[in-house]
N, C-alpha and C positions, 0 to 999 in steps of 0.2 A: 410161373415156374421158370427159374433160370434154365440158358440154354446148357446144356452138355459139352462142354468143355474138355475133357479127357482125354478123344482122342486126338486131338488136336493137341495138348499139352506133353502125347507122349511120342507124337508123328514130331515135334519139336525136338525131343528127350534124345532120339532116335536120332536126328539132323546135326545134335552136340556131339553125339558118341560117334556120329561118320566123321565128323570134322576134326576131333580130336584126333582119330585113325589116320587121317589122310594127314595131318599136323606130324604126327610119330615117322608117319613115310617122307617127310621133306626134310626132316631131319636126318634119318635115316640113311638116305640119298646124298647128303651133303658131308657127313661122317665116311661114306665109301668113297670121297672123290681122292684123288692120288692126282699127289702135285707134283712136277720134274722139271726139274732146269737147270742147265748148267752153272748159272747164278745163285752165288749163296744167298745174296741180297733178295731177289726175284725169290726165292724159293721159301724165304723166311717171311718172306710179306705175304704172298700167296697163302702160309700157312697162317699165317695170324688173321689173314682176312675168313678163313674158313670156321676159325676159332668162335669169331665174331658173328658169324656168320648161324652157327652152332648153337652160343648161347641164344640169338635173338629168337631160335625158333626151339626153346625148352618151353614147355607146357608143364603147367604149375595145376595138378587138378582140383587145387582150392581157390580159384581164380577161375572164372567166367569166361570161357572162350568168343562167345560170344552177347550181349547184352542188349540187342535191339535188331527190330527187323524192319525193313521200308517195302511197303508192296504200292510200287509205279503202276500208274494209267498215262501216263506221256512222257515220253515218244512212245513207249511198250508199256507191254504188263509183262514188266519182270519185277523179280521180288531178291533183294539182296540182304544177309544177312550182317551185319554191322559190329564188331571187335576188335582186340586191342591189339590186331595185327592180320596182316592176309595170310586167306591160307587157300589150298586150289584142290583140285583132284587129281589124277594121273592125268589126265586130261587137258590138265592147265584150264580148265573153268572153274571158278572160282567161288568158293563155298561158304569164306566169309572174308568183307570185306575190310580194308583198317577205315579205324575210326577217321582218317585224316585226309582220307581220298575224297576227291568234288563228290563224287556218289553221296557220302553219308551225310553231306551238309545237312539236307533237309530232314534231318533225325534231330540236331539240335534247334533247325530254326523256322521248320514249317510249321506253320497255322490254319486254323482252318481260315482265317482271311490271305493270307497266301500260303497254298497248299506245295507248291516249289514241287508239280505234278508228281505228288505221292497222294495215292489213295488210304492208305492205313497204314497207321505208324502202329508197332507192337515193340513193348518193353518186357524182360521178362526177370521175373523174381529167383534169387537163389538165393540158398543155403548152403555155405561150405562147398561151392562149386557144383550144387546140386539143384537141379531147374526145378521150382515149385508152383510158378506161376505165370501166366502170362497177365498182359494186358493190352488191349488194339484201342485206337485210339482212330474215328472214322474221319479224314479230315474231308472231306468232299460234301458236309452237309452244313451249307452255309446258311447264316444265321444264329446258328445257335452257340452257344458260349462256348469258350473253352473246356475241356475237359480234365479235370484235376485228377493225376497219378499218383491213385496210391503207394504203387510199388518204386515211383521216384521219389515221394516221404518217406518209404521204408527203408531205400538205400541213402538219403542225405541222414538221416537219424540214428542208421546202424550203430549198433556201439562196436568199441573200436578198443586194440590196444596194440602198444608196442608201436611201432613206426609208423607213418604217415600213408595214406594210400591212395592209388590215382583217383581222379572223379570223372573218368571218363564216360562213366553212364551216365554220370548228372550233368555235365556241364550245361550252362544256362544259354539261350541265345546273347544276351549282352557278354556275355565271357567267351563265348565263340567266336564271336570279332574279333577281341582281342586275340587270341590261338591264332587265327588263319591269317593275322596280317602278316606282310610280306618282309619278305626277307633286309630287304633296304628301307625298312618304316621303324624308328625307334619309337617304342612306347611307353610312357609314364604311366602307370595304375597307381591313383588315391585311393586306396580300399582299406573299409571299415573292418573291424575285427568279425571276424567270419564271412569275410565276401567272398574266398576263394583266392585274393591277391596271390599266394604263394604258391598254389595249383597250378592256374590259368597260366601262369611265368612258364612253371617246368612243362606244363603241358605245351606251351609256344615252343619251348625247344624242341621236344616233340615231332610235333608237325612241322619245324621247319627242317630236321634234319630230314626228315622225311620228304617233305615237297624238295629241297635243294640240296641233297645230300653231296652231291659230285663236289658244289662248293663250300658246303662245312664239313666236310670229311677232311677236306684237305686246311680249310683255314681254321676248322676247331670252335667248338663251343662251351663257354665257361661258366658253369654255376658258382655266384658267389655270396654265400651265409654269413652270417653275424656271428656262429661260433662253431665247433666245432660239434657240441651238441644237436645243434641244429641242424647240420649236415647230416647225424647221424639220422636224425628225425625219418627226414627227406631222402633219404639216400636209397630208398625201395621203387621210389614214384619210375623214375625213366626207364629202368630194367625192367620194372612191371609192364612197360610199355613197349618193350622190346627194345631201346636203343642203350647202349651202354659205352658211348664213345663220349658223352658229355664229361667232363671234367667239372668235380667241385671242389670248392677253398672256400678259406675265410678272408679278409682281406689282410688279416695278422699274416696271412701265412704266402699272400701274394707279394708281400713287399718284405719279407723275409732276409732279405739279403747281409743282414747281419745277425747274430743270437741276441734275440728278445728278453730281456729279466723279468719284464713287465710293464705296467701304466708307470705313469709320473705322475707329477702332482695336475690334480687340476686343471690349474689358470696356470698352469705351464702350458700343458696341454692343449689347451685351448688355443694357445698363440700360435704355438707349434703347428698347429689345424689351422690357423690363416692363410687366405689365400695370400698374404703381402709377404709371407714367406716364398714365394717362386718367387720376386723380383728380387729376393736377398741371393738366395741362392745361384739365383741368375749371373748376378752381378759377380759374385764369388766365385764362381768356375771360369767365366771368362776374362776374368782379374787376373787368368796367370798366362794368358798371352801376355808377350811382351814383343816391345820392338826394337829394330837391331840397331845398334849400336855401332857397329862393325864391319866392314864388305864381307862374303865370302866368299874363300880363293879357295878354289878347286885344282890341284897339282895333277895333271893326266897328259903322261910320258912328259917329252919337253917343256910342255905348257904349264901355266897356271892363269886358267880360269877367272876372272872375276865377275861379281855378282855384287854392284853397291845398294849399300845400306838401305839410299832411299826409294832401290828397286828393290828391292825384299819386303819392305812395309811397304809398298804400293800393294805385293801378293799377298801378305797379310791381310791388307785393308780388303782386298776383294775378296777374298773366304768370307773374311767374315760379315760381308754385305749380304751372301747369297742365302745368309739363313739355314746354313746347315748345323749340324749340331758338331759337339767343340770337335769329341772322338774323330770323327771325319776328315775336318782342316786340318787335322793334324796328321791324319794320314796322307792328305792331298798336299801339305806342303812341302815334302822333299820333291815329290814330281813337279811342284811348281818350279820351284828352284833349278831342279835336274833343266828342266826345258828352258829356264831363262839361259843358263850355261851352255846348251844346244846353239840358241841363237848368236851368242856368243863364236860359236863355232861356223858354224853358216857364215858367218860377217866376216869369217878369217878366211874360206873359202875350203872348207872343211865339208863334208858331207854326211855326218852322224846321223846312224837311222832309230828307229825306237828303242833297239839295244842298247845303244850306246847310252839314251837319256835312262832306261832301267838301272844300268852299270853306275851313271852319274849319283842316281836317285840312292842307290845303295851304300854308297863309299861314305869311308870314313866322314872326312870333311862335313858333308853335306846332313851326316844322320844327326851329330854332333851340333850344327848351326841351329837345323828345325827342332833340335830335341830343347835347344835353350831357348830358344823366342817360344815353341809352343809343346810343352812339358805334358807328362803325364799328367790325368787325376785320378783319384782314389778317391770314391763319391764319400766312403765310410773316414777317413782321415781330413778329408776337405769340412765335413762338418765339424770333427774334435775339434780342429783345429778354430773351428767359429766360435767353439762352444768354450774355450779354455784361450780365448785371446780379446780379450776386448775392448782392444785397439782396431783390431783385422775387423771383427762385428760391428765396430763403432764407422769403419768407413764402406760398410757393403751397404748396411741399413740405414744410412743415412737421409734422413727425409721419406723415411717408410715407417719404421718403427720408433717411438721414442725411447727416451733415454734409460727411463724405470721399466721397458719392455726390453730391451736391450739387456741391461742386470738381471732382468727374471731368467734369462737363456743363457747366461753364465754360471756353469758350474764352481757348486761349492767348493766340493771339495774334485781335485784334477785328476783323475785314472793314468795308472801312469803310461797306455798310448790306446788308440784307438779298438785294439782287440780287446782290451783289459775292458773297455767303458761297458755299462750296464744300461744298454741303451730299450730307450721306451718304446711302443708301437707306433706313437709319433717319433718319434726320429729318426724308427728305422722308415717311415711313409717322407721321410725330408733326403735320406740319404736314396730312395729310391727314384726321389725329384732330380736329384744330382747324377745318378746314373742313367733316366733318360735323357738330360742334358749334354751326355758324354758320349753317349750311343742311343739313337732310334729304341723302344718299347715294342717288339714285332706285335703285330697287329690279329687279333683272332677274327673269326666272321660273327660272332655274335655273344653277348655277355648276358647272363641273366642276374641281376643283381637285386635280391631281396633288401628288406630293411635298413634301404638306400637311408631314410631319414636321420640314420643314427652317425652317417657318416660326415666328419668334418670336410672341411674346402681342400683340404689337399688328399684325403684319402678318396676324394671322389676321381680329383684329380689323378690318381693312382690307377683308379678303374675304369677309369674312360681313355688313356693312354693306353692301356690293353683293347681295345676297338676302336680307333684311329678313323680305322677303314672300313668296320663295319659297322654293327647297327646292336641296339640294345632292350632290351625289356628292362626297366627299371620298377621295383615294387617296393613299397611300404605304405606308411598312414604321418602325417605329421603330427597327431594326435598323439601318435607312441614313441616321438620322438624325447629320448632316454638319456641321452648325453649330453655334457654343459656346449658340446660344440654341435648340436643338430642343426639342421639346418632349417630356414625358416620358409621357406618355403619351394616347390619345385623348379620353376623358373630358375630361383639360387641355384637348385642344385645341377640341373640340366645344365646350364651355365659351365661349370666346375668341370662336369663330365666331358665337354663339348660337344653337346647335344641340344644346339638353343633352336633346332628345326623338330625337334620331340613333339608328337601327339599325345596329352594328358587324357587319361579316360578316368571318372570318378566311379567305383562301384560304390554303393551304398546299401544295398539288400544281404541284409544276413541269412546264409542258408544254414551256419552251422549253430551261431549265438542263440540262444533261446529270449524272447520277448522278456520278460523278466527280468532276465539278467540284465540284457543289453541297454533296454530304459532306465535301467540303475546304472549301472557305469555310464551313461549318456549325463548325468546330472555333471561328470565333472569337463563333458566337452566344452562350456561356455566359457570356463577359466582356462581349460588348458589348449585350447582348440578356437575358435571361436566361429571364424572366418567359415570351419567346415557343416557340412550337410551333416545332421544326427543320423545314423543306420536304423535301418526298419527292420527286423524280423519278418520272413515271408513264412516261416515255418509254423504250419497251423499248432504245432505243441509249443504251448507256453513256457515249458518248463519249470525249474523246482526252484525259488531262491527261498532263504533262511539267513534272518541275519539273528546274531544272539549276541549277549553281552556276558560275561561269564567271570567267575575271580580267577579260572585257573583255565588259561588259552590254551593253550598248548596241550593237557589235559583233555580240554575237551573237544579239542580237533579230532587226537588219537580214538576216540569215542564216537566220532564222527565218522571216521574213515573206517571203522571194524563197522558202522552201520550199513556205510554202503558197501562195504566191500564182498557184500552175500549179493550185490545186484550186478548185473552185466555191465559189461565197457571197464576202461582206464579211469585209474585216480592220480590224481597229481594235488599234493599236498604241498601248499606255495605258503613259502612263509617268508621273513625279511632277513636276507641273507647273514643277522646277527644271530637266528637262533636255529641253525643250521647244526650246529653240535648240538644242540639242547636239544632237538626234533630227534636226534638219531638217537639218542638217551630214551627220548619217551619211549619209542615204537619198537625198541628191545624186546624179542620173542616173536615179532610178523616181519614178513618178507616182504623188502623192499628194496629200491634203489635211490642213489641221489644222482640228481643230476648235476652232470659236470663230472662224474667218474667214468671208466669205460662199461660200456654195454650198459649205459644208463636208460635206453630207453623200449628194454624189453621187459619191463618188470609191467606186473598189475598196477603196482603202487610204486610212485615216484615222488620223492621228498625235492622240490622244486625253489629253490634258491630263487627271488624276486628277478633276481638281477639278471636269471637265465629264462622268462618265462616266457618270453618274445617269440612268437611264431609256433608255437607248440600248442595244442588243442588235448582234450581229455573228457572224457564222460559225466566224470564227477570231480568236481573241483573243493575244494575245503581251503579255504583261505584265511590264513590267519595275523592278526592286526593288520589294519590296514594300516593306523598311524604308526605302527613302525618302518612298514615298506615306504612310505614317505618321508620318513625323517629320515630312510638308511639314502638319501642321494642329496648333493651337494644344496638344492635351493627345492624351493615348495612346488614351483611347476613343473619341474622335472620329478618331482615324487610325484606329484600327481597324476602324468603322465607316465609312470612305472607304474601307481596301482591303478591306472585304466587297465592295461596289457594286462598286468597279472585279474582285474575281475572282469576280461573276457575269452577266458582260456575254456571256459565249460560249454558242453552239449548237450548235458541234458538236466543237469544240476547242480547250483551253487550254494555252498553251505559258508557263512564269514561267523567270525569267531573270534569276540576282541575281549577283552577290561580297558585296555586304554579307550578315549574319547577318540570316536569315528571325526576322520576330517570334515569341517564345519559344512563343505558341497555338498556331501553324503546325505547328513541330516536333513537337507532342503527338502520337502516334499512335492 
């Protein structure tokens, strides 16, 4: 007969509801503090850090205060409770510890072959916030096997809807690594569709604002998604975790700096994303220094000054040795100048002190000389100007790009100036090349950049100029790489970023993909993937796949999705973003959303555009033609690697639903 579990389940029950109490009183405590200072400044930061301060300690009662417990035999027998944030008693002893403190390591990574001196590890089941179970877990009885957690299959399997949710109670030990690396360690994750890639990133932000907060507080942490959808997805995880200082973007919206119309063609595109575009560019901005022609004469009271010609391009020539960027020299040459004119004064037996080379530095004459040898830029006109001249294009590129590559970057037809032009997401990532060029890109402490693989050589180059000086998580799969300009591999892309000292970690273990599914999208990794490891499903539920062949697709999706839509968890109905109006037609009379509208991802049911299904997960997935989600992208292995993504978005079952002929990989048995 089992033992008696009860009271122990409710002496636990009891342990939530103190903690929660003493959680209400730290808050509580931090809403009464009263801030004064003579300083507005001082007073308004004081106030926003309490703000801050405020939000991190709201308790959400459908959300698990705490999820695990460690009871230690070395050094002590003490016993600390483990969640998604600290919390103390009047006391200051502390009732439950965060997940990210050295304490809780051995929650994700002790074994009974190193016990990492914890005697019982205890995981505990809820419902809607409501503790239903436990589970101890003896690690001090060696020999014997691991012990497999129920109630950690029943939290990787939950079904799920609306936004994305931490996985803090699950994280694996191979994904804890990656979490607790250090602040100054860039990290590349290859990770299979359901390894957690996207998790383990925002969960490293996490823990890092946490272990080093003094220094990403102040240098800032940047999440960066592949659209704005996705953002939305994700946009619960770090709040749930209490930090909400992280910042996210798309990288559309990071290089911004002119109004976007949209894509361009292709194999414009494409070029546009070459890296041999920074030596154009290069070349282009510092094309408008010039050299003088001319002394210059400085008239200051009786005197006039002179400054010859081939002392002025000797100060020229040294700026520009030192490797600074244009912006700068250009600020640094009237004080060149001002000081050659000092010396000047010196040698006449003059004694001018810093003031005097300030006064020098300002005056007419001298603003006037530097302003024509070294001129403004305007990173947004300096490209029109590339782009609607090609004669100016034919001598930057020259011996970089050829001649038919040259005319493909030549505008048709000419806007008539550079605010009018309709510029692309690549051009606005070229004119953003041209503004760091011009001025320094300030540097944040850490970037976390999902679905790095879709990004071309200069948009990498975009996101790695934003961490200069810090360090990076970079996530994707090359497998899913989606765009004609992905890149080929990490190495490449690290490169790009300027990150060629990067640590790659490959996950490969599926916790969320279902076996079934997973080995059917694996049929098209040897064409579109080759090089990479296949993913294993670690999840003992197989799950549900259904493939059918039907005369009327669409039809029988709609049929598909009212079937499961009586079962628990999210549906995302993914089709080829050509039948996206036709989808909205069928499901006329049920409640849904599309994705790519706003508030697209609180619905039950989500109507999933191919082209947006990237990093998003769902319950039940209903996927319909494959072969049109392949024929809807420019060449056959980039479709093929869209209908991977889109056939491993499901958790717990996948339904496909075609008439057209399945792509010929599929059929392979």
């Amino acid at each position: 007969m089992p033992p008696d579990t009860s009271d122990t389940l409710q002496a636990e029950k009891d342990y939530l509801k103190n903690s929660r109490a003493a959680l209400a009183v730290m808050r509580e405590k931090t809403g009464a503090l009263e801030v004064h200072s003579a300083d507005r400044v001082n007073q308004e930061y004081l106030m926003a850090a309490i703000f801050r301060r405020m939000k991190e300690l709201e308790d959400d009662p459908d959300v698990p205060l705490f999820f695990g417990r460690l009871d230690y035999i070395e050094p002590t027998d003490e016993t600390f409770h483990i969640g998604r944030r600290h919390v103390n008693d009047e006391l200051g002893e502390p009732l439950v510890v965060d997940w990210r403190a050295d304490i809780s390591v051995p929650f994700y990574r002790a074994s009974k072959t190193e016990p990492m001196g914890v005697g019982v590890r205890r995981r505990f089941g809820f419902t809607h916030g409501e503790m239903t179970a436990f589970e101890d877990e003896d690690l001090t009885a060696s020999g014997q096997v691991e012990q497999h957690s129920n109630i950690l299959d029943a939290e990787i399997e939950r079904p799920r809807s609306g936004p994305m949710r931490d996985i803090v109670a699950t994280i694996q030990p191979e994904q804890d690594v990656i979490v607790r690396a250090g602040v100054d360690d860039t990290i590349c994750v290859q990770g299979a569709p359901g390894t957690g890639k996207t998790a383990v990133g925002l969960h490293r932000a996490a823990y890092l604002l946490y272990a080093y907060r003094d220094q990403l507080s102040r240098a800032g942490v940047l999440v960066v998604g592949p659209n704005a959808s996705f953002l939305r997805y994700i946009g619960d995880v770090l709040p749930a975790l209490g930090e909400i200082e992280a910042k996210q973007t798309t990288v559309e919206e990071l290089v911004a700096r002119v109004k976007i119309a949209g894509p361009g063609p292709a194999l414009v595109d494409v070029l546009k994303g070459d890296a041999r575009m920074a030596e154009v560019l290069h070349r282009a901005v510092w094309s408008n220094v010039n050299l003088p022609k001319e002394s210059l004469v400085v008239p200051r009271g009786a005197h006039r000054w002179r400054v010859a010609a081939y002392q002025a391009e000797e100060l020229i020539t040294e700026l520009r040795n030192r490797g600074i960027r244009y912006g700068a020299g250009r600020a640094m040459l009237p004080q060149r100048l001002a000081h050659a004119v000092l010396l000047r004064m010196e040698a006449a037996g003059d004694s001018p002190d810093d003031r005097v080379q300030d006064s020098v530095a300002r005056s007419r004459p001298v603003k006037q000389y530097a302003e024509a040898l070294w001129p403004a830029v305007d990173p947004a006109k300096l490209l029109f100007r590339l782009f609607t001249d090609p004669e100016l294009l034919a001598e930057h590129a020259d011996g970089i790009l050829t001649a038919d590559e040259q005319a493909m970057l030549i505008w048709d037809k000419v806007p008539r100036s550079a605010g009018a032009a309709k510029w692309s997401v690549a051009d606005a990532t070229l004119i953003d090349e041209i503004a760091d060029l011009v001025d320094r890109t300030p540097s944040l402490g850490h970037v976390v950049l999902d679905e790095a693989q879709d990004l071309s050589a200069m948009q990498l180059r975009a996101v790695g100029r934003r961490c200069s000086t810090g360090s990076m998580t970079v996530l994707g799969d090359i497998a899913q790489g989606t765009t004609p300009w992905a890149t080929p591999s990490w190495d490449e892309a690290l490169k790009h970023l300027g990150k060629t000292g990067a640590h790659t970690e490959e996950l490969t273990a599926g916790f969320r993909v279902p076996g079934q599914v997973i080995e059917y999208a694996a049929r098209l990794l040897p064409t579109i993937a080759p090089h990479l490891k296949p993913p294993t499903a670690v999840r003992r539920a197989r799950g549900e796949l259904t493939i059918s062949r039907v005369p009327d697709s669409l039809a029988a999706a709609v049929s598909a999705v009212r079937e499961v839509s009586e079962r628990p968890g999210s549906i995302g109905l993914i089709v080829p973003d050509a039948l996206v109006a036709a989808t909205r037609k069928a499901l006329q009379g049920m409640a849904f959303s599309v994705l790519g509208d706003e508030d697209d991802v609180d619905a039950h049911l989500d109507v999933v555009p191919a082209s947006l299904a990237k990093g998003l997960e769902f319950d039940h997935v209903v996927l319909v033609e494959p072969a049109g989600i392949v024929a809807g992208e420019a060449d056959e292995r980039t479709g093929l690697r869209r209908l991977y993504v889109c056939l491993t978005r499901a958790v717990t079952s996948l339904v496909v639903v075609h008439n057209e002929d399945l792509p010929e990989v599929l059929e392979a048995a």
